[in-house]
N, C-alpha and C positions, 0 to 999 in steps of 0.2 A: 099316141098323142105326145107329140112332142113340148118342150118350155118354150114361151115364145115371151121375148119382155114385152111390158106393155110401151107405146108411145112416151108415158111420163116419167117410165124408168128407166127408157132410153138415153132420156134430158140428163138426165138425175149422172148419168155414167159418160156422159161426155165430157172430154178434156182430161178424165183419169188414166193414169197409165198401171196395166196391170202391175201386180208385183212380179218381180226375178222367180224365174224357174229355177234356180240354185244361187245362193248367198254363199257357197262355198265356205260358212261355218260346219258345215259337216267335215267337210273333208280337215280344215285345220282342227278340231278336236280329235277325230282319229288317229291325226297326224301328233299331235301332241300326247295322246295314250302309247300311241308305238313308241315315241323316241323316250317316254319317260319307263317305260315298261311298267305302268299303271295296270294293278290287279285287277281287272274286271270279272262281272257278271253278266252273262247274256239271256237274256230270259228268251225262249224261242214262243213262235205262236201257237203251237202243240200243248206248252206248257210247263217242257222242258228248262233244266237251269245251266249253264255249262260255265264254268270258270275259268280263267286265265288271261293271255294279256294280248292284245293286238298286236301281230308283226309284222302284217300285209292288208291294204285293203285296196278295193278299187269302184268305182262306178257299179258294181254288180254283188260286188261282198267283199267279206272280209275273212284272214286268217288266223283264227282264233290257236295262239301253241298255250298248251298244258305242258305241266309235272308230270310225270309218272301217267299221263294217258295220249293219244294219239291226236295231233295235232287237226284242227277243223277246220275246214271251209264252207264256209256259210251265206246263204247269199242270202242279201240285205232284206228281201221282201220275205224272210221268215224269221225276223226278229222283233218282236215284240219291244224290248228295249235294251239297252245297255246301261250299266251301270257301274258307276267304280264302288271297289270294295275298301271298304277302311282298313287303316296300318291295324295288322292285327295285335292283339296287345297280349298274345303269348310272346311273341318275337320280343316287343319293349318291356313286358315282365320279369326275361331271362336278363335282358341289360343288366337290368335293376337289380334283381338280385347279385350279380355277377359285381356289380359296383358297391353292397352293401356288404357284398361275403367276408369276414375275417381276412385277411393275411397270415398263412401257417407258415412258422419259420421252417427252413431245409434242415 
């Protein structure tokens, strides 16, 4: 048994135009994680978490390069979400310390 509208929700839906099948904000945030090399998280729909930063993506997926593990391609219908990862604040820790540390004379 199929949905069938009724007559009054027919009225109700006349003169609206659907929305866009693509707004193409997808594609410019990807596009803006690759050129910035933004640390992401990808959570897959398995459950899985994999980390690193976008440097290819297209209509189908995206490729996810890592540090010290093998670079991934993933296609888009098994991601769950993406996420960016904050500046980590070992990296801005060592600044700091580096900028507080004495001066030893030679």
């Amino acid at each position: 048994m199929g949905f069938k509208a009724s007559a009054a929700g027919s009225n109700h839906q006349k003169g609206k135009t659907p929305p866009p099948d693509d707004t193409h904000h997808e594609a410019f945030y990807l596009k803006s994680l690759g050129e910035n090399k933004t640390p992401v998280s990808i959570k897959l729909m398995d459950g899985d978490v994999v980390h690193g930063w976008i440097e290819y993506y297209d209509r189908r997926m995206v490729r996810l390069t890592r540090e010290g593990a093998p670079n991934l391609f993933i296609f888009k219908h098994e991601i769950a979400y993406i996420a960016e990862e904050p500046v980590r604040k070992l990296r801005t820790e060592k600044i700091a310390q580096s900028a507080d540390a004495p001066v030893r004379p030679r």
